[in-house]
RODO-2510 file (C-alpha; in nm, 4 decimals, decimal comma):
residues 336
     n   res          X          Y          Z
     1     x    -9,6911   -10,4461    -1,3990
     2     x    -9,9883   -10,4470    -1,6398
     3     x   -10,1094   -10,1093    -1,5700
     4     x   -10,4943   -10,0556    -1,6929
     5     x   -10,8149    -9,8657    -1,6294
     6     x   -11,1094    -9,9651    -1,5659
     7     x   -11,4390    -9,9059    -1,4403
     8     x   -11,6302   -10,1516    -1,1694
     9     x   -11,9204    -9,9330    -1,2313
    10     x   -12,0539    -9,7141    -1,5186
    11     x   -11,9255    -9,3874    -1,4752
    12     x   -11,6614    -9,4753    -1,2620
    13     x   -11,2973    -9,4828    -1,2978
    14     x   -10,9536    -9,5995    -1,1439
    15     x   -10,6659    -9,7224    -1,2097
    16     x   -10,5522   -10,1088    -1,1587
    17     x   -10,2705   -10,3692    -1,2038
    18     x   -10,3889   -10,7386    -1,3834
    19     x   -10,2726   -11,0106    -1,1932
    20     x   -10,1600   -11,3190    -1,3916
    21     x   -10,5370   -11,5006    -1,3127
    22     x   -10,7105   -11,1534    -1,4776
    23     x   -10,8026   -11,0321    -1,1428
    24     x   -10,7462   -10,6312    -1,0832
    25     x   -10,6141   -10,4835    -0,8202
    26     x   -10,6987   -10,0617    -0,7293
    27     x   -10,4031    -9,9048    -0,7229
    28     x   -10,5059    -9,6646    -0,5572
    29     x   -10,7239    -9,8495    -0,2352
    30     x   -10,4143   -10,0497    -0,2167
    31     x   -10,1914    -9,7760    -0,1603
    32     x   -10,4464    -9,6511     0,1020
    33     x   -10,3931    -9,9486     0,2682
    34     x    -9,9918    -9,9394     0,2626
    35     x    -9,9864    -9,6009     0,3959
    36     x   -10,2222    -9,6701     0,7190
    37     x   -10,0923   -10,0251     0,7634
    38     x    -9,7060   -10,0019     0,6920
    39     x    -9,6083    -9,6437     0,7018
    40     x    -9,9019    -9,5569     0,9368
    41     x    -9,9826    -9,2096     0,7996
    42     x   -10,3092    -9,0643     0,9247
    43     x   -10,3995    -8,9157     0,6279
    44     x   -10,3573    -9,2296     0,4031
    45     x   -10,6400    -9,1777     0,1317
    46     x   -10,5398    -8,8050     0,0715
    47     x   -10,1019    -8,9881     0,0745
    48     x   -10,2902    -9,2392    -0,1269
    49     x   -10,4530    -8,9371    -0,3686
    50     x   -10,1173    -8,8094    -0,3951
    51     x    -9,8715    -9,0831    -0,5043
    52     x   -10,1002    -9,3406    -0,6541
    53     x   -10,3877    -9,1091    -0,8116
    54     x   -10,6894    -9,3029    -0,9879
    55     x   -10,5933    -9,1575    -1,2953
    56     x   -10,3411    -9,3356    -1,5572
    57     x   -10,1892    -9,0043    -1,7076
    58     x   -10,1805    -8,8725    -1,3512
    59     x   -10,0102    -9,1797    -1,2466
    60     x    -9,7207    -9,1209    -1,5133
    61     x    -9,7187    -8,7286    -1,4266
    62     x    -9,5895    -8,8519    -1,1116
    63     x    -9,2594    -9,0336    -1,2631
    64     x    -9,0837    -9,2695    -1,0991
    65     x    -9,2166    -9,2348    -0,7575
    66     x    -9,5461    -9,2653    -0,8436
    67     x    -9,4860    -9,6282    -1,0351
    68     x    -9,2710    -9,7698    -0,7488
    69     x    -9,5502    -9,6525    -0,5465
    70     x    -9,7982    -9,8605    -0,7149
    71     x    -9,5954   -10,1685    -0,7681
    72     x    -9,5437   -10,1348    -0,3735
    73     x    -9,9097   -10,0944    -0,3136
    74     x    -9,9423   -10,3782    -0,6127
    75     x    -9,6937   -10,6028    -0,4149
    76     x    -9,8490   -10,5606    -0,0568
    77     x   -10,2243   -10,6743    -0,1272
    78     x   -10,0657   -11,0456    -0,3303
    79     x   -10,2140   -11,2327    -0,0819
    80     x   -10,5265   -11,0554    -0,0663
    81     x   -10,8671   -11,2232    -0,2938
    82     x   -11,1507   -11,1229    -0,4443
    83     x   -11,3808   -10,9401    -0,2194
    84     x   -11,0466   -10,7959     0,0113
    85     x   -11,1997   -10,4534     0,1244
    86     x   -11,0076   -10,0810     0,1355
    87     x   -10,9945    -9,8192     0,4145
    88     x   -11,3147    -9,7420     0,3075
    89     x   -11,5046   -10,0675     0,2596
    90     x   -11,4219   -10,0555    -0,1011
    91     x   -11,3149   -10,3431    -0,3329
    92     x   -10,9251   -10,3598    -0,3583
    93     x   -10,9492   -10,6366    -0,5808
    94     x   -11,1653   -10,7163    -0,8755
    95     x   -11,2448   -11,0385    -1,0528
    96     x   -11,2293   -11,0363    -1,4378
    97     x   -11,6052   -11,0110    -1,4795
    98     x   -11,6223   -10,6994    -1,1956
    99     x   -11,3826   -10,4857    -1,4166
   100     x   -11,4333   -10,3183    -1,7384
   101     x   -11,1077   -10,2166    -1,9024
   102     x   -11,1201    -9,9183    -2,0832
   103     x   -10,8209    -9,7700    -2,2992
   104     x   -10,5249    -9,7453    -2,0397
   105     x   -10,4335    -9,3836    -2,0745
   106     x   -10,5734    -9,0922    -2,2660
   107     x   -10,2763    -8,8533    -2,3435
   108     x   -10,2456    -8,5407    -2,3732
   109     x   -10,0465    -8,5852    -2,7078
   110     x   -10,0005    -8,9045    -2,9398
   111     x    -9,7068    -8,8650    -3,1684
   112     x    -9,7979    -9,1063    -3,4785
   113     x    -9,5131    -9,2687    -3,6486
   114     x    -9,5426    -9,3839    -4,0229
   115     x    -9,2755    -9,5357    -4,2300
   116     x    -9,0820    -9,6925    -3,9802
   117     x    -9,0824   -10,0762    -4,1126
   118     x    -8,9264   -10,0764    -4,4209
   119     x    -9,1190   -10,4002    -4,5280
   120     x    -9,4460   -10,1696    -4,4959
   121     x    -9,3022    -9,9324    -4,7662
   122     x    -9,1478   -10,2226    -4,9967
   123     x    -9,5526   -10,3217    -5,0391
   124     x    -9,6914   -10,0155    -5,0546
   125     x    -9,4376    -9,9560    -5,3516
   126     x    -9,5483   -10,2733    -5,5069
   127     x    -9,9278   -10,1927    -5,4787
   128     x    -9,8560    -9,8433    -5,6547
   129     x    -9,9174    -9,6178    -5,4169
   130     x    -9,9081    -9,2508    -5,4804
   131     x    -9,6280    -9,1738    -5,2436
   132     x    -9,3357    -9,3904    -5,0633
   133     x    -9,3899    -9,4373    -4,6971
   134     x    -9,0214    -9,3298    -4,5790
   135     x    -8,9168    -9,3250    -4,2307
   136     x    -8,9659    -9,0309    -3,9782
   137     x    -9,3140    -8,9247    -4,1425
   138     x    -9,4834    -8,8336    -3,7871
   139     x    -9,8036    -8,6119    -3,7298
   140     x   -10,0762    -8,5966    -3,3974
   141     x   -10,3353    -8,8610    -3,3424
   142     x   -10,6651    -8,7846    -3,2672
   143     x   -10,7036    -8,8574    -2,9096
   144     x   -11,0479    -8,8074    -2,8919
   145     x   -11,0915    -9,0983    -3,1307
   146     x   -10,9277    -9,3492    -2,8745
   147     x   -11,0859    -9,6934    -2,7769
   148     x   -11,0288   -10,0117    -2,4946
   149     x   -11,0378   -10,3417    -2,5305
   150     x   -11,3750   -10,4979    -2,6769
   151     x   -11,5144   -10,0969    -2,7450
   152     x   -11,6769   -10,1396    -3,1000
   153     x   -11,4741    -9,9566    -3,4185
   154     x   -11,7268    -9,7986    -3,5368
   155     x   -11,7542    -9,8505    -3,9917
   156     x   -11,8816    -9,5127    -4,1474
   157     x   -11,9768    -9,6588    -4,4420
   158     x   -12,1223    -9,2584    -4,5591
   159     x   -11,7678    -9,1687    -4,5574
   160     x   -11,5546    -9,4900    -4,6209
   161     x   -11,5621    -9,7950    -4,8081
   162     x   -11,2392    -9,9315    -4,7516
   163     x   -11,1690    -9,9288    -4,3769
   164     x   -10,7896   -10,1402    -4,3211
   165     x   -10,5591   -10,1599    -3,9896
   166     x   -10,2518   -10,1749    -3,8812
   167     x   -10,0383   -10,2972    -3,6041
   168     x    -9,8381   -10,1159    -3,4058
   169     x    -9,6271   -10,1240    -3,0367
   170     x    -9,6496    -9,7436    -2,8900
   171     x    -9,4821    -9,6421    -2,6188
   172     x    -9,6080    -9,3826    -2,2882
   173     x    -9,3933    -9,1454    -2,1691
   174     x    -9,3336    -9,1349    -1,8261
   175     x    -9,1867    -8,7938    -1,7924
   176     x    -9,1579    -8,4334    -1,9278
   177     x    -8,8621    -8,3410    -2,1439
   178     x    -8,7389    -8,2229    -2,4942
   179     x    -8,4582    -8,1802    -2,6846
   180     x    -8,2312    -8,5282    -2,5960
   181     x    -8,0312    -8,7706    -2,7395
   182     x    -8,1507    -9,1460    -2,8338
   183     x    -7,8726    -9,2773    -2,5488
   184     x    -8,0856    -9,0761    -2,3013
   185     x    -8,4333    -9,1679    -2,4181
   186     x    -8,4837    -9,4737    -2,1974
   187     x    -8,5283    -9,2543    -1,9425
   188     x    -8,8264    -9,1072    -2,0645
   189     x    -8,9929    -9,4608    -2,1550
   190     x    -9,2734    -9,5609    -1,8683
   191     x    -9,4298    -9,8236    -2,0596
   192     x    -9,5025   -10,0194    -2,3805
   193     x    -9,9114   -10,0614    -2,5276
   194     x   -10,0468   -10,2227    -2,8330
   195     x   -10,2168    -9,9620    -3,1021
   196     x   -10,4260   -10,0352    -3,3897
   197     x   -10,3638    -9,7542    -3,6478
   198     x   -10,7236    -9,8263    -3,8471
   199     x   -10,7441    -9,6158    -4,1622
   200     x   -10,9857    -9,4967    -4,4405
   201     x   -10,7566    -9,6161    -4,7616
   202     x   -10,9602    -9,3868    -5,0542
   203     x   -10,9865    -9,0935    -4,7941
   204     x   -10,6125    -9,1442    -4,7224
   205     x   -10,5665    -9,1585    -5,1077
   206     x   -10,7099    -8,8217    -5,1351
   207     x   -10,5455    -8,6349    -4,8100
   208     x   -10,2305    -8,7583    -5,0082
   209     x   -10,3014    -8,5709    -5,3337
   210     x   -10,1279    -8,2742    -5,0645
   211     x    -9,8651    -8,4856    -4,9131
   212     x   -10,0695    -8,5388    -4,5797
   213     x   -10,3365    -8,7117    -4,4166
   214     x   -10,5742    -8,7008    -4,0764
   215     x   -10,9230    -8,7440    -4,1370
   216     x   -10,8335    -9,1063    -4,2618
   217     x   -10,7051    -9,1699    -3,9402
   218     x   -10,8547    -8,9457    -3,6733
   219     x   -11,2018    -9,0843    -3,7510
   220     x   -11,3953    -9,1508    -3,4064
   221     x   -11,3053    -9,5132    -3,2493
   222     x   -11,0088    -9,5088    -3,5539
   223     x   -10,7647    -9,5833    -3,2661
   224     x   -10,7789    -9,9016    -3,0428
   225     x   -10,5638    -9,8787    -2,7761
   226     x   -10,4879   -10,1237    -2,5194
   227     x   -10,5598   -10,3618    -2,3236
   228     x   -10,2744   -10,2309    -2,0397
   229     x    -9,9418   -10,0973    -2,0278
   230     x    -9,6596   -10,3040    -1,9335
   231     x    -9,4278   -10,0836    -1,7307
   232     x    -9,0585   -10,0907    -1,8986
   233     x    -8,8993   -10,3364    -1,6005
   234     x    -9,1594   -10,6325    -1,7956
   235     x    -9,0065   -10,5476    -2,1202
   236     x    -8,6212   -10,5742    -2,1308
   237     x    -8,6024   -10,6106    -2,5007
   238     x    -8,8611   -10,4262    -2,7638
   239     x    -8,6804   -10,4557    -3,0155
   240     x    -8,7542   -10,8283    -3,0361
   241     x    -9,0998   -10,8694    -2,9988
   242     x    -9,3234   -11,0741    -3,2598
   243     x    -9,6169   -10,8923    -3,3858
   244     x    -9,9454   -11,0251    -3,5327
   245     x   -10,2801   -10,9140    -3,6396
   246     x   -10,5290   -11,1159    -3,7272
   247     x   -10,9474   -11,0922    -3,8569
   248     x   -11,1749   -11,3095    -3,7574
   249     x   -10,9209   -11,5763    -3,6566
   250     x   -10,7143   -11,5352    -3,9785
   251     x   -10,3507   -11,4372    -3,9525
   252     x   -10,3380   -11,0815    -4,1615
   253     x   -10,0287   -10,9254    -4,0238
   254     x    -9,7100   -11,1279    -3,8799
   255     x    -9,3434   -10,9622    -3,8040
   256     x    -9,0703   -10,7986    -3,5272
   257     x    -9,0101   -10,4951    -3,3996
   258     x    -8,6533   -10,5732    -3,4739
   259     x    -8,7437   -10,4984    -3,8201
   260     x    -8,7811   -10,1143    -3,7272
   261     x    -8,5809    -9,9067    -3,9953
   262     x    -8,5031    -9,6372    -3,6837
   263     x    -8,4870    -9,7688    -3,3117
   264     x    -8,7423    -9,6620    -3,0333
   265     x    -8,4503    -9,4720    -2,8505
   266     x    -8,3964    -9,2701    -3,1745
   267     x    -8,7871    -9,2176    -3,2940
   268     x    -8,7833    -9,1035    -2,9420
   269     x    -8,4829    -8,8706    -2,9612
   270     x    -8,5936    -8,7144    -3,3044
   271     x    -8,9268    -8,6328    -3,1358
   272     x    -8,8116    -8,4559    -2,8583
   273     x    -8,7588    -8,1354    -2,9844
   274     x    -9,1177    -8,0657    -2,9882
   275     x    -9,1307    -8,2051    -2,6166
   276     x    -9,3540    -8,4532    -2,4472
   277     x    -9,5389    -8,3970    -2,1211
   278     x    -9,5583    -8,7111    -1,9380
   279     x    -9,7812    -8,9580    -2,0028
   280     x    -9,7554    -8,8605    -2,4065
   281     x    -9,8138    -9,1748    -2,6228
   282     x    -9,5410    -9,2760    -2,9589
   283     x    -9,6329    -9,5110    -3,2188
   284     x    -9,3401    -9,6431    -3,4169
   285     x    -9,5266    -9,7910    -3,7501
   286     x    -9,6829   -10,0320    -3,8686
   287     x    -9,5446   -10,3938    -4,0389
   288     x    -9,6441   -10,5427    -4,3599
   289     x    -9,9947   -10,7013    -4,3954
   290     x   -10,2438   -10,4534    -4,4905
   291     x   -10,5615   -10,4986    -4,6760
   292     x   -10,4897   -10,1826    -4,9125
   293     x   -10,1329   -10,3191    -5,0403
   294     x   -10,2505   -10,6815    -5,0802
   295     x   -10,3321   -10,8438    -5,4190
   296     x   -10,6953   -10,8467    -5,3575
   297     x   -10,8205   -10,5211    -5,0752
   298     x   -11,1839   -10,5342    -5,1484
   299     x   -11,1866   -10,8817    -5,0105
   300     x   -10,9567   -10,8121    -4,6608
   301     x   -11,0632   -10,4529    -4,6252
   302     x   -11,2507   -10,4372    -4,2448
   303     x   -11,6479   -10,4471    -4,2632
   304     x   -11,8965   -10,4944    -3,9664
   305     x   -11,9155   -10,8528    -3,8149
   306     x   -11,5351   -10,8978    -3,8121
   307     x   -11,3191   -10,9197    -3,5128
   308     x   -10,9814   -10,7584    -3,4893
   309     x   -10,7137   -10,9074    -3,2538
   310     x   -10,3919   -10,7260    -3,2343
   311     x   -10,0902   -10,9101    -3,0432
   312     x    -9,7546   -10,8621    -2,9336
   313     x    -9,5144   -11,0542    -2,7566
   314     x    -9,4743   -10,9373    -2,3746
   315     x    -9,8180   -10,7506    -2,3729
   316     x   -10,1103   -10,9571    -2,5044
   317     x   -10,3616   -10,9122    -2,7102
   318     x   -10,5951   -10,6085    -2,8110
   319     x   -10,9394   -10,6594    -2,9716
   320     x   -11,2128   -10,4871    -3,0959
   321     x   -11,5054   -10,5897    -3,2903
   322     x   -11,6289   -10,4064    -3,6241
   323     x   -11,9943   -10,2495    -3,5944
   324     x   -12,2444   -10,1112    -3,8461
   325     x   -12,2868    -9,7305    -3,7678
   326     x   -12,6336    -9,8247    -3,7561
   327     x   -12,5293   -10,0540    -3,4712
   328     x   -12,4019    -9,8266    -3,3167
   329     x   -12,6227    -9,5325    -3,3786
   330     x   -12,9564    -9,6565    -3,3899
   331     x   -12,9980    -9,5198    -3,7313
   332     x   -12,8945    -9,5369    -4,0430
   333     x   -12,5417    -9,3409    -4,1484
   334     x   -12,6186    -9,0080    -4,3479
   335     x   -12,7352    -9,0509    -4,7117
   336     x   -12,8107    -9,3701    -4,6484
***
């Protein structure tokens, strides 16, 4: 499945599953619908509340059961169209235009991987900079600073001038655990999503100066993340996926996950003893490509009016436009 959420109204929220003609289907109201019609429960919406909760992070918190008991409920409403009502009157399924995806899952932690493709660290070492990028660098996202699909990034031109991205397949975690071993770590994978690491290059420059950085990266709307998870059983290979990010049409970033120094199964295994809680979220680097590391940055580096489409093979495409902080503010950015 292509798990996402989305919103059919503002303010509103629930979880769905894209069908291959963009229509969503609610989880959750389908589910409803399974347990009156098939298993005949009485209390479907509170079974419904239960296995298939309109929540993504929820949904994972639930394991195993709770996925096979969306792709049942996913399954049992194929035949069912646009305008198909609930237990409740409700939409169960949503045309393109009647859904607003929003990021898929907000987790409670997002391990961030850096260093991972060796190729990223060859050209950083050719552009000079300060430090290499060597694998198993990892520190916390800002989840706070997560976006959807088409949500604005958001240029703060008071505090950056040299706003870059970067590619990257992340996986969710589907259950709690620490402390295992990279032959046991499939178990713990629910799901694979696309993330664009975007990054302020001269505040990264200086956050280096101590060996670390953050700010450059946990910047608000810094980290696109999207458009829907595709649960493991869609992805029986991830590390042989093509990956490529391009700006306004132009191809910026182009490789394979095979290229990974360290394998998901191990970044995942190394990880572990600080334990995820399911639904957790693990970026595994970025490839070669960037702005900073190319022979001309000022000219690639991310300003507003461009378009940023991230893809990878076996999940699709993520993109978010560039906006003026004034654009998205109303006013003009401090001190300026």
């Amino acid at each position: 499945m292509k798990l996402v959420t989305f919103e059919p109204a503002a303010g509103v929220s629930r979880i769905g599953a894209v069908r291959p003609s963009g229509e969503v289907v609610d989880l959750n109201a389908a589910y409803a619908l399974v347990a009156r019609d098939v298993e005949h429960e009485q209390a479907y919406e509170r079974l419904a509340a239960a296995r298939v909760p309109p929540n993504m992070r929820q949904l994972f918190e639930g394991g195993d059961s709770s996925l096979k008991a969306a792709d049942v409920a996913f399954r049992h409403v194929a035949g069912l169209g646009v305008g198909a009502t609930g237990t409740r009157g409700e939409p169960v399924v949503y045309s393109p235009g009647q859904a607003r995806l929003k990021a898929p899952i907000i987790p409670k932690k997002f391990f961030h991987t850096a260093g991972n493709f060796r190729e990223h660290h060859e050209e950083a070492q050719k552009a000079g900079f300060s430090h290499p990028v060597l694998p198993w660098i990892i520190f916390f996202q800002n989840v706070d600073a997560i976006i959807g699909p088409d949500e604005p990034i958001v240029y703060p031109e008071h505090l950056t001038r040299e706003l870059d991205y970067e590619l990257e397949l992340a996986i969710v975690i589907k259950k709690s655990g620490k402390h295992f071993s990279a032959a046991e770590a499939a178990d713990y994978i629910g799901g694979f999503v696309i993330f664009n690491d975007v990054t302020a290059r001269d505040i990264q420059r200086e956050e280096m100066k101590s060996g670390v950085f953050s700010l450059s990266k946990g910047i608000d709307t810094f980290c696109p993340l999207g458009p829907w998870i595709v649960t493991r059983d869609e992805m029986p290979n991830p590390q042989n996926l093509s990956m490529r990010l391009r700006v306004n049409g132009q191809l910026r970033q182009s490789s394979n996950s095979s290229r990974m120094a360290v394998t998901i199964p191990e970044i995942l295994a190394h990880y572990s003893p600080m334990g995820y809680s399911a639904g957790d979220v693990v970026s595994t680097g970025t490839v070669s490509g960037v702005a900073a590391f190319s022979a001309d940055p000022q000219s690639l580096y991310l300003k507003p009016g461009d378009v940023v489409e991230c893809e990878i093979e076996g999940i699709g495409v993520l993109r978010n436009p560039v906006i003026s902080w004034e654009q998205a503010y109303g006013k003009p950015a401090r001190g300026h």
